[in-house]
C-alpha positions in Angstrom: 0.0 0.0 0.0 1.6 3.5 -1.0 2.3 6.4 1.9 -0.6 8.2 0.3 -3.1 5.3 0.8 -1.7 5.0 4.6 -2.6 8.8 4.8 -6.3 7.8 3.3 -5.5 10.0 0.1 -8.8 10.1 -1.2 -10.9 12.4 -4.0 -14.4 12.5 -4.0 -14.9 10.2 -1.1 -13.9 13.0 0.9 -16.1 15.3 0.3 -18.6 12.4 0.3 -18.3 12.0 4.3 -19.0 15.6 4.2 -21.5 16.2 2.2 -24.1 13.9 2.4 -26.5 13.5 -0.6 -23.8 13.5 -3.0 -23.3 10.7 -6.2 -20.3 9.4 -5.6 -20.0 8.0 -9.5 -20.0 12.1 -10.6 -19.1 12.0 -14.2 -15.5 14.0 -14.4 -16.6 16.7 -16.3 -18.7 18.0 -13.3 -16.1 17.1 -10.4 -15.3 21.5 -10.5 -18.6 22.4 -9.7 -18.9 19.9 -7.5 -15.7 20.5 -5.8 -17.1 23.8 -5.3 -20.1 23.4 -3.9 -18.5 21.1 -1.4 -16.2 23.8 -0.2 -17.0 27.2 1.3 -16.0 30.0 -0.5 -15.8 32.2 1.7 -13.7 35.4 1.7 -10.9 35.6 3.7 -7.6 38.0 4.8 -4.4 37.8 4.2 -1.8 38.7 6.5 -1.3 41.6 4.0 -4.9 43.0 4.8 -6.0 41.4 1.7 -9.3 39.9 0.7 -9.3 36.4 -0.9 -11.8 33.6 -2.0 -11.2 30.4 -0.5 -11.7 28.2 -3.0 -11.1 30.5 -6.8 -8.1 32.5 -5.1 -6.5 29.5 -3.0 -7.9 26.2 -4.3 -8.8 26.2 -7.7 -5.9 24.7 -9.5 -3.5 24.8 -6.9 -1.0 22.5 -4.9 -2.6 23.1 -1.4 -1.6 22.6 2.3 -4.0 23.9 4.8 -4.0 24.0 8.5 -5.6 25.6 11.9 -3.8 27.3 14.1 -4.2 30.7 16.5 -1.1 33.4 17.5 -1.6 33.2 21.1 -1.3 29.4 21.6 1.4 28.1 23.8 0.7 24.1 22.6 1.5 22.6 19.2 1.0 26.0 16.7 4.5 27.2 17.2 5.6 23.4 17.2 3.9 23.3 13.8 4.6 26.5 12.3 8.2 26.2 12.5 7.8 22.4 11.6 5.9 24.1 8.0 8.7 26.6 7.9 11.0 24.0 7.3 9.3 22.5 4.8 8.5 25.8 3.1 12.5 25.8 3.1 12.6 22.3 1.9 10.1 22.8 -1.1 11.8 25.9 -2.5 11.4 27.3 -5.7 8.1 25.7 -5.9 7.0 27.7 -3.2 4.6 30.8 -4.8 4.5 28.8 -8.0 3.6 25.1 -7.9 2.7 25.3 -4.1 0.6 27.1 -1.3 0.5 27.0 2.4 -2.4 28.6 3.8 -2.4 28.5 8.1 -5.7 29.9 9.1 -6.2 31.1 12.5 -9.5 29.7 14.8 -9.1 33.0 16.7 -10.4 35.1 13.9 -11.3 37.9 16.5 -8.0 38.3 18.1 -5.7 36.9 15.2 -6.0 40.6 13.3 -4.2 40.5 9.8 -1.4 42.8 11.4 -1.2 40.2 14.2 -1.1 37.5 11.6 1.8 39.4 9.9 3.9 39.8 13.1 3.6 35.9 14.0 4.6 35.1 10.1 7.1 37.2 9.9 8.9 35.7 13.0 8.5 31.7 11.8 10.1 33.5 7.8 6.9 32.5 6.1 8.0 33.6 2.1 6.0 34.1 -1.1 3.1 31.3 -1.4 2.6 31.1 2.6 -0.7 32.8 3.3 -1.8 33.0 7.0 -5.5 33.5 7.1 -8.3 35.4 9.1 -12.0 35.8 8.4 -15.5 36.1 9.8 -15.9 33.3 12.7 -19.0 31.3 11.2 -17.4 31.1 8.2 -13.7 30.2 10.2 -16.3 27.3 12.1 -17.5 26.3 8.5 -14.4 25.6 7.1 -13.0 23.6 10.5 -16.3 21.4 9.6 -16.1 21.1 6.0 -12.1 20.2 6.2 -11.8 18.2 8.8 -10.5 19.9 11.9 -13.3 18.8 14.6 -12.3 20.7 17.1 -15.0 23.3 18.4 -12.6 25.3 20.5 -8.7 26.8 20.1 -7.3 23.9 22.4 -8.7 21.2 20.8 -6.6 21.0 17.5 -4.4 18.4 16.1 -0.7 18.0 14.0 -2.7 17.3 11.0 -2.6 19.1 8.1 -4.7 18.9 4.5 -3.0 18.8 0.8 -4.5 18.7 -2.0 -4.7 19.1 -5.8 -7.6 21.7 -6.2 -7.5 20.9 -9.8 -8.3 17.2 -9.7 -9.8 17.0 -6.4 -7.0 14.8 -4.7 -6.9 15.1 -0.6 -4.9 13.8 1.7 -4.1 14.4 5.6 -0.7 13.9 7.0 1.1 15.0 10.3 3.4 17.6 10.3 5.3 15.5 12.7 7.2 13.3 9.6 9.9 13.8 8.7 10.3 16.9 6.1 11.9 15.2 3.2 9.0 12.5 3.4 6.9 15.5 3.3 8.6 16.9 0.4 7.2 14.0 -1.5 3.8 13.6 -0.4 2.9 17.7 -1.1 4.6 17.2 -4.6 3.7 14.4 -4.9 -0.1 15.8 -5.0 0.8 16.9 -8.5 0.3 14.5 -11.2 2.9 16.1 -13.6 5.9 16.3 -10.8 8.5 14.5 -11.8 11.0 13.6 -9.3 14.4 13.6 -9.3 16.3 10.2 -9.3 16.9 10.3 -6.0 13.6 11.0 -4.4 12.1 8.1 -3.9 10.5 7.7 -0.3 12.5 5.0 0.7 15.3 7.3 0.8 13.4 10.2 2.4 14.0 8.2 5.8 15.9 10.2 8.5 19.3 8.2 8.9 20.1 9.2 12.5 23.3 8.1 14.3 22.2 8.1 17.6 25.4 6.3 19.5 27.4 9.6 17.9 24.5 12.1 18.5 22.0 11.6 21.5 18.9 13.5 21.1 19.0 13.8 17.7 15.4 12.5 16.3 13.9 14.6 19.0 15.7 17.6 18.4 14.7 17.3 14.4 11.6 16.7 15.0 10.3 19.3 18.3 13.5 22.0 18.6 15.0 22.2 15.0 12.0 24.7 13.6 12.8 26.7 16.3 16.5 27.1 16.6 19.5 26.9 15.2 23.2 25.8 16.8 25.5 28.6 15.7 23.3 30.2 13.1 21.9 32.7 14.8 18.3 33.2 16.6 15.7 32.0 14.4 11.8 31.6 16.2 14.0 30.9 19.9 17.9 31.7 20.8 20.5 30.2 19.0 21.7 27.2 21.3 25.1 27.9 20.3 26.9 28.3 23.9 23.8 27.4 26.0 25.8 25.6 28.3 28.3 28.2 28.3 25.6 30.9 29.3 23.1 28.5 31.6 24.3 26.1 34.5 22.6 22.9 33.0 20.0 22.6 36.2 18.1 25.6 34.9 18.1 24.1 31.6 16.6 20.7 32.8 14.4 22.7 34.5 13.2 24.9 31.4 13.4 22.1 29.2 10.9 19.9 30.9 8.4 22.7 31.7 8.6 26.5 30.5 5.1 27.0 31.8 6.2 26.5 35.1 9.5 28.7 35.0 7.0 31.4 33.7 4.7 31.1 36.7 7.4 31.3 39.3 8.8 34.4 37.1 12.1 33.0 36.7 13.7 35.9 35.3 15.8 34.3 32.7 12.5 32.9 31.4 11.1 36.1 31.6 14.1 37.8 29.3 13.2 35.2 26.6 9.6 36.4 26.8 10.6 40.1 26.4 13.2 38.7 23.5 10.7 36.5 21.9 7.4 37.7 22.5 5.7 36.2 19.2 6.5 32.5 20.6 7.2 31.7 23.8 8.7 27.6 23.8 5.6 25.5 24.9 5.5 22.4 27.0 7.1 19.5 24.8 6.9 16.4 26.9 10.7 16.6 27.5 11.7 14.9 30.3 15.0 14.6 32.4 16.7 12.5 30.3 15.2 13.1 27.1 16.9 16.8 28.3 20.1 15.3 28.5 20.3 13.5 25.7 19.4 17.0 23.8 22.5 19.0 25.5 24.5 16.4 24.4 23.3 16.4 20.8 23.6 20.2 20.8 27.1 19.9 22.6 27.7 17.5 19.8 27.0 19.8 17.2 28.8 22.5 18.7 31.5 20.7 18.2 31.3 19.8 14.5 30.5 23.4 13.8 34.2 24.3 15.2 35.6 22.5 11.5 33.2 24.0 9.8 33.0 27.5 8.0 30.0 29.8 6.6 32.0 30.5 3.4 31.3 26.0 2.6 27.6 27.5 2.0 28.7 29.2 -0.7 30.1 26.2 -2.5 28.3 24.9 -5.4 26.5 28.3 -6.2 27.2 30.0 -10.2 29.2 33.2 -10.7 28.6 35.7 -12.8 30.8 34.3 -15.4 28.9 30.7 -15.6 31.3 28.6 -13.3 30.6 26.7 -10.7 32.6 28.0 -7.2 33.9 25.1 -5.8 34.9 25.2 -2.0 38.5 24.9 -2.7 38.2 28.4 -4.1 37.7 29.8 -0.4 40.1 27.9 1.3 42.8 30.0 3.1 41.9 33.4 2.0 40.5 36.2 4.0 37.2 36.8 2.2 34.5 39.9 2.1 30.6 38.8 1.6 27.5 41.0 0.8 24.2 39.4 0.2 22.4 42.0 -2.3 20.3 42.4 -5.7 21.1 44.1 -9.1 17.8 46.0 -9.0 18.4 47.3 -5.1 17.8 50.9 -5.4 20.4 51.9 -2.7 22.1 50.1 -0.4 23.7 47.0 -2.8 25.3 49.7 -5.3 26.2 51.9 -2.5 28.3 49.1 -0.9 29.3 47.8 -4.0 31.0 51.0 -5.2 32.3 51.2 -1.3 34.1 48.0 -1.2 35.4 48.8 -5.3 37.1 52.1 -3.5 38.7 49.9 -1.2 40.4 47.5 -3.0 41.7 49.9 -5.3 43.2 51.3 -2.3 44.5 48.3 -0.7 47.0 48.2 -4.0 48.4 45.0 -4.7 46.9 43.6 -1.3 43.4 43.5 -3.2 44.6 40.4 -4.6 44.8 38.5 -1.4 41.1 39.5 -0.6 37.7 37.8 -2.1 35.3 39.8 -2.7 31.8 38.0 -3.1 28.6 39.4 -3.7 25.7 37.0 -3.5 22.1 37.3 -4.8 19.2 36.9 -3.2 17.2 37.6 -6.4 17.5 33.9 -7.7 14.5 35.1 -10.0 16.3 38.1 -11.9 19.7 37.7 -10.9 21.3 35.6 -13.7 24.9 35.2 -14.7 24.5 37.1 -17.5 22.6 40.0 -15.6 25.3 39.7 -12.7 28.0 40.1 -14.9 26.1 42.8 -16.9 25.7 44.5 -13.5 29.2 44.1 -12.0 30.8 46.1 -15.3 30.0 49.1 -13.2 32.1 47.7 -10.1 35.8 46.5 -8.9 36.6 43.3 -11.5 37.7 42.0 -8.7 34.8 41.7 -7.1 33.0 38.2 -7.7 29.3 37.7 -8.1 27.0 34.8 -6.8 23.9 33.0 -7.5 21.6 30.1 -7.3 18.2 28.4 -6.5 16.3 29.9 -3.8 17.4 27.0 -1.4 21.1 27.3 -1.7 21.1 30.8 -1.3 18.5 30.2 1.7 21.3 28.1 3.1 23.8 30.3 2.5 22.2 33.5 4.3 21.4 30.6 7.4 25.1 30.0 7.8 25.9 33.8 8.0 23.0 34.7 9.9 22.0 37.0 7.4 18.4 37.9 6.4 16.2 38.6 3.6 12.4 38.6 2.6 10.9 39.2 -0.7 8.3 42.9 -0.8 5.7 43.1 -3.6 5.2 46.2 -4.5 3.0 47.9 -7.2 5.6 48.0 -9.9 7.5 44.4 -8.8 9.0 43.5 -6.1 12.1 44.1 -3.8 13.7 43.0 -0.9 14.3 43.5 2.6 18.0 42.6 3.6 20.7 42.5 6.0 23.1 45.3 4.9 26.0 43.7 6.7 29.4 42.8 5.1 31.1 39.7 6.6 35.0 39.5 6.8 35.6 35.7 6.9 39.5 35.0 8.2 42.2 32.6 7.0 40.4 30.2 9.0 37.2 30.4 7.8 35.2 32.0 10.3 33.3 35.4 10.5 36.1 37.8 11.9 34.1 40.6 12.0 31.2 42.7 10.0 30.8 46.0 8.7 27.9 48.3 6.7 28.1 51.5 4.7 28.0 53.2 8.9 30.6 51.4 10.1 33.2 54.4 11.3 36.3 54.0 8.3 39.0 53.7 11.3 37.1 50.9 12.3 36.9 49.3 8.9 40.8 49.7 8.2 41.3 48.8 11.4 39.6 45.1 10.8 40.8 44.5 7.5 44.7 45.3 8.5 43.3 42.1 11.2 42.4 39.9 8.2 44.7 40.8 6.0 47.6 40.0 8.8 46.2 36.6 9.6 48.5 33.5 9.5 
């Protein structure tokens, strides 16, 4: 029996259980109207403020995943969220294009579209992930009509729905599997994907070495949408350091129940509340050991992420002249890296013409310094427009790109950050402005931005320039 059978992937037998009265032999060339019929369309908001049809603006012919959720819950949501960020992150180009997420609140009268916005923005939710708000009855309609029984905010579940609005193909699945497994079942919705040779779901398994890393599985599965181990804060705190910065009581304590450190107003748990007010971590069922085993996984990774380096994200992406940047390339050399776009009105051209300046006054020292400028317009950004772009600029100065996921990994392993703006006339981004100075050694020496006093600036490239 196929994944998709286990997950009861079924077409019009689901609305069927719904809908009573229906023929369940409909001839195919009524199945739209049908499909209609069966589901509200009722008009909904974006966390944009605006007004959509839920079934010809977010169904009709589209790769769907749905799910229930509300801002202020302190129980599964974030747990899920940051478990759909990931796959968001794991889908990637498709997202916008082949596939929606739509996460539509059950507290329609707190959950304000400007509320919705804030909690998006903190879990990175990127073009094609629409969190939803509406009138209540029709919020209680669609609960009813999709599937999610519950009939108040703490009764909800780590389902989710996909579908194929086009054919009429559902399916439920728990957003507790693993993501690549996921990968495949929402793309796997669409009868024209074609996967690559290597996605095939017996090889979409987790393969977790838990003699070398204890706590792993867990920390995939409950902590990993969360936070990151020396990539910066994400939804939480980076855990980079934790034991470094916590005595490991507190920890055990926190770990195994939050709520309670909040009650007794802990004040460490209290500064993470005023740091991370969106999300606050909810009770995960962790218990004393299980809280072990996770500061030794994160110990563990501390520990890898001492041999590795931030510029090895970088490897594999194109430069502007076609090749392929191999991480060879980076090895040894002090480096300079700006994450930007050719159609930036301001800041990217700016620091561009900035960093140009300063290699021509480092003189023959230039040539010991890399000069990368990645893009985060994976859409526009093309060799040929990168290299069109760069005439203007240093030759020196090296241009990147790539699919949205490898440049989403390479802004993780800087800690830098950018989010795609629609605008009336296209689209831009907002971006970190920082410049990293990566060392001899690979690791982030220091950063800079067009404010960064110029004594300061020589003053950390003589550093990186003297390394041995």
């Amino acid at each position: 029996m196929s994944r998709s059978s286990l997950w009861v992937r079924r077409t019009i037998a689901l609305a069927l259980m719904i809908v009573a009265g229906l023929v369940a032999a409909a001839p195919a060339d009524a199945r739209v109207q049908w499909r209609k019929n069966s589901l509200p369309d009722v008009t909904l908001v974006t966390q944009h403020g605006k007004p959509v049809r839920f079934f010809d603006d977010l169904i009709k012919d589209k790769i769907f995943v749905v799910n229930f959720l509300y801002t202020s819950c302190g129980d599964i949501c974030p747990l899920a969220t940051a478990r759909f960020s990931m796959l968001q992150d794991a889908i990637g180009d498709a997202m916008g294009k082949e596939v929606f997420f739509y996460s539509i609140t059950v507290d329609p009268e707190i959950d304000t579209p400007e509320r919705l916005k804030a909690y998006a923005d903190t879990f990175g939710a990127g073009p094609g992930w629409l969190f939803l708000t509406g009138k209540p009855d029709d919020i209680r309609e669609l609960r009813t009509v999709l599937g999610d029984g519950g009939k108040g905010q703490t009764d909800h579940r780590n389902e989710f729905l996909l579908g194929n609005g086009r054919t009429g193909d559902f399916a439920k699945n728990s957003i507790l599997a693993d993501i690549p497994t996921l990968v495949f079942e929402v793309r796997g919705m669409d009868q024209n994907w074609t996967p690559p040779p290597s996605a095939k779901r017996t090889s979409y398994s987790f393969k977790l070495n838990f003699a070398a890393r204890k706590g792993e599985a867990l920390f995939t599965r409950m902590c990993a949408g969360c936070h990151t181990v020396g990539s910066g804060n994400k939804v939480g705190p980076d855990l980079a350091g934790l034991a470094e910065r916590r005595e490991r009581d507190w920890l055990v304590r926190f770990m195994t129940d939050p709520d309670k450190m909040r009650r007794q107003k802990d004040p460490i748990a209290l500064d993470l509340v005023a740091h991370f007010p969106t999300v606050r971590m909810p009770p995960l069922g962790i218990t004393a050991d299980t809280a072990d085993d996770l500061l030794a996984y994160i110990a563990n990774r501390e520990e890898q992420a001492k041999r590795q380096h931030p510029l090895d994200a970088l490897s594999g992406l194109t430069t502007h002249t076609g090749a392929t940047l191999h991480a060879e390339a980076l090895k040894g050399q002090p480096a300079v890296v700006f994450f930007g776009y050719t159609h930036c009105p301001d800041v990217c051209p700016t620091t561009l013409q900035d960093w140009s300046i300063v290699l021509e006054g480092l003189g023959k020292d230039a040539d010991r310094l890399k000069v990368l400028f990645v893009s985060i317009d994976t859409e526009r950004d093309t060799p040929a427009a990168l290299a069109s772009y760069l005439k203007s600029f240093d030759p020196r100065i090296t241009a990147l790109t790539g699919s949205a996921a490898q440049i989403a990994k390479a802004t993780r392993a800087f800690d830098a950050f950018h989010e795609k703006v629609a605008g009336a006339s296209g689209y831009t981004f907002d971006h970190t402005t920082n410049v990293y100075l990566i060392g001899r050694n690979g690791r982030v020496a220091g950063k800079a931005d067009l404010r960064t006093p110029e004594a300061d600036r020589h003053r950390m490239l003589s550093d990186l320039l003297s390394q041995r």
